[in-house]
C-alpha positions as CSV (number, residue, x, y, z in Angstrom):
1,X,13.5,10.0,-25.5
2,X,12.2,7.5,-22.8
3,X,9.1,7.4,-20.6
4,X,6.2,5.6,-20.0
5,X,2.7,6.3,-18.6
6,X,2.1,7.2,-15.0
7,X,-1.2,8.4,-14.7
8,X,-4.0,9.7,-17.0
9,X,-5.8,12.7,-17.2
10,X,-9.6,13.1,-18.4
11,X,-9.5,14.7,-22.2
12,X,-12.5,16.8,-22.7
13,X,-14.5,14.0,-24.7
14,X,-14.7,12.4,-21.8
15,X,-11.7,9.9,-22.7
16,X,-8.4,9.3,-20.9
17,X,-4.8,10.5,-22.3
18,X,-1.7,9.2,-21.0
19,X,0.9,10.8,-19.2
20,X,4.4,10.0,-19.7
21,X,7.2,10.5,-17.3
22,X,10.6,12.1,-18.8
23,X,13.6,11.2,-16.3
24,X,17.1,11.2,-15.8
25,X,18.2,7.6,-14.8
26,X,21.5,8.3,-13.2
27,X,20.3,7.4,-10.0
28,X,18.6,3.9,-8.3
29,X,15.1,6.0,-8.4
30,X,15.2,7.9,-11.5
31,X,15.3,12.0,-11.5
32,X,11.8,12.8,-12.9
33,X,12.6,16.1,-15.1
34,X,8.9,16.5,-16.7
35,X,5.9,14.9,-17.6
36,X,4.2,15.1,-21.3
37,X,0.9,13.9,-23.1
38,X,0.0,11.8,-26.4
39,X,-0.4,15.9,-27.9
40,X,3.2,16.9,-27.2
41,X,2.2,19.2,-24.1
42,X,5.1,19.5,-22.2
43,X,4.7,20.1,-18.6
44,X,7.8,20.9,-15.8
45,X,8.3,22.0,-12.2
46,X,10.8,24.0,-11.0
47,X,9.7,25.0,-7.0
48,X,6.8,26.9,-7.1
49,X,7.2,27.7,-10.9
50,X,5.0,26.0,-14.0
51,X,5.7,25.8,-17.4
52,X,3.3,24.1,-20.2
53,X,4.8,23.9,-23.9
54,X,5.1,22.2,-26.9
55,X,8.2,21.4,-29.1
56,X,11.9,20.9,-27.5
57,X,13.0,21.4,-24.4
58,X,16.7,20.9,-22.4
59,X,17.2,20.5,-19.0
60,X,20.2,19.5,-16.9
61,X,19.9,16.7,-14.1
62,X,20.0,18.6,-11.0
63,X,21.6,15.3,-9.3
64,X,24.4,14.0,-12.1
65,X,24.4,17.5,-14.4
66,X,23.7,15.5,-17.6
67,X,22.0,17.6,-20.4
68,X,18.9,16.0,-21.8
69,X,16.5,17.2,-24.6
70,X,13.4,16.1,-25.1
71,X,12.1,17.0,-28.9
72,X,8.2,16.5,-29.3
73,X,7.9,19.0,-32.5
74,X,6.6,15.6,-34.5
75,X,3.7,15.2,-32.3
76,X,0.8,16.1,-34.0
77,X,-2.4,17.3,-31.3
78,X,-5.3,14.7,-31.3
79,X,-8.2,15.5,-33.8
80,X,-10.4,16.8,-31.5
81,X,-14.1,15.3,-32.3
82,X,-16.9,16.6,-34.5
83,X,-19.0,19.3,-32.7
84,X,-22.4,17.5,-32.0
85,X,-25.3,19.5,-34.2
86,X,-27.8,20.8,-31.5
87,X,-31.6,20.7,-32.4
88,X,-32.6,24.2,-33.7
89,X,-35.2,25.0,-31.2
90,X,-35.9,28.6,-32.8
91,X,-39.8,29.8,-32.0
């Protein structure tokens, strides 16, 4: 598995999560086949189609027709932070 960060995306504390880029590099510009996060959310385009999931995917290179999998089922989500305690403002 190879990628490396492209871009972030704001996480809901407020913090930034990098996105990595999953490609084919059978070509001078590599075939970009999917993007995924530090949590092991897969994310690919297919022309007006989405798909977001976690664990292992295949795809084939739509330029050379190499078969590729990308295997993220060790990635464990983030901890997300401790909810903040709100005054009780009961009357």
């Amino acid at each position: 598995m190879s990628g490396f960060a492209i871009g972030s995306k704001r996480a809901g504390d407020g913090g930034r999560t990098p996105v990595f880029r999953w490609e084919c590099p059978c070509r001078q510009q590599p075939v970009l086949l999917a993007t995924y996060d530090a949590a092991g959310r897969i994310n690919i385009k297919v022309r007006d189609r989405y798909w977001h999931v976690h664990g292992q995917v295949q795809a084939i290179c739509p330029r050379c027709g190499a078969e590729h999998i990308l295997d993220l089922r060790h990635v464990e989500p983030p901890s997300s932070p401790p909810d903040r305690q709100r005054p009780n403002r009961s009357v």
